[in-house]
TORVEXGU-17540 format. One line per field, with one value per residue (C-alpha): residue number from 0; residue in one letter; chain; x, y, z. Coordinates in nm, 3 decimals, padded with zeros to 5 digits. Each point is the difference from the previous one (the first is absolute). Layout:
nr <- c(NUM:...)
rest <- c(A:...)
kette <- c(A:...)
c1 <- c(X:...)
c2 <- c(Y:...)
c3 <- c(Z:...)
END
This chain:
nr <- c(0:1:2:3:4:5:6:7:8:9:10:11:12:13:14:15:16:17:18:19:20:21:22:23:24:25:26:27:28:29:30:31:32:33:34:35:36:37:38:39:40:41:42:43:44:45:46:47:48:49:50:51:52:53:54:55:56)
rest <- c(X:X:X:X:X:X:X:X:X:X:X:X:X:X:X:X:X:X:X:X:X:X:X:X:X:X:X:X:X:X:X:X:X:X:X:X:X:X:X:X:X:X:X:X:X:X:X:X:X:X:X:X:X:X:X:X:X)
kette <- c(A:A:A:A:A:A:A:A:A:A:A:A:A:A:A:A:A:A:A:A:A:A:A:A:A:A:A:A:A:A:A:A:A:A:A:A:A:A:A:A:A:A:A:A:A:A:A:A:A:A:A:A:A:A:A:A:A)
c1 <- c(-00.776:00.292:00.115:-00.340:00.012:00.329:-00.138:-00.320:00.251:00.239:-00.321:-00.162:00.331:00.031:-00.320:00.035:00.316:-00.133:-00.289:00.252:00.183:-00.293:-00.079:00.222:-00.203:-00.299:00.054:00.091:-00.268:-00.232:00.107:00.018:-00.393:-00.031:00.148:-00.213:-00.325:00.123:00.030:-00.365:-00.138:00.204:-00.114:-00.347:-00.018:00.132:-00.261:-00.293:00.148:00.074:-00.357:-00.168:00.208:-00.171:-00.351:-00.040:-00.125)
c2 <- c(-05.184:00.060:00.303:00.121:-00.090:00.216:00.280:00.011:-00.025:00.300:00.189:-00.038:00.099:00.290:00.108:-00.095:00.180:00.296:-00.005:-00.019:00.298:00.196:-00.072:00.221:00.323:-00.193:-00.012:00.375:00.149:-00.198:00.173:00.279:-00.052:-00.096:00.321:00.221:-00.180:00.025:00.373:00.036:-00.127:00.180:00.315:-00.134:-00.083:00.341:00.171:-00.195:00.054:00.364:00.071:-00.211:00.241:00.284:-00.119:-00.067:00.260)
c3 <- c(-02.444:00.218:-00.174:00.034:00.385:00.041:-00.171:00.211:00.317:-00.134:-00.062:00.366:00.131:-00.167:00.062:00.404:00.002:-00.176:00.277:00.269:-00.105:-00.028:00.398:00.223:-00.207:00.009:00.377:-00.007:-00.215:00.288:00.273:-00.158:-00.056:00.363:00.146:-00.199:00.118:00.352:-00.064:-00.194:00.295:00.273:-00.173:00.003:00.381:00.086:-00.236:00.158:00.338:-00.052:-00.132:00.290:00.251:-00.156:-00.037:00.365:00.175)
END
């Protein structure tokens, strides 16, 4: 049962460090994701803005 036990434990350790190296791009891809929302909706808000300029008399 102990060998068993240290197996499990080298396994979850592996796996958490595998998961921890896979964060910093993670964190990148994220923000990468953020900024392009932030420009969807810029471009959005200037559309609707531009085209309420123009359909006031």
């Amino acid at each position: 049962m102990d060998f068993l036990t240290f197996v499990l434990v080298i396994v979850i350790a592996y796996l958490l460090w595998r998961i921890g190296d896979q964060i910093p791009d993670v964190l990148f891809r994220l923000g990468e994701i953020q900024r392009d929302i932030a420009d969807i909706r810029k471009t959005m808000t200037d559309t609707a803005k531009s085209s309420e300029s123009t359909a006031e008399p």
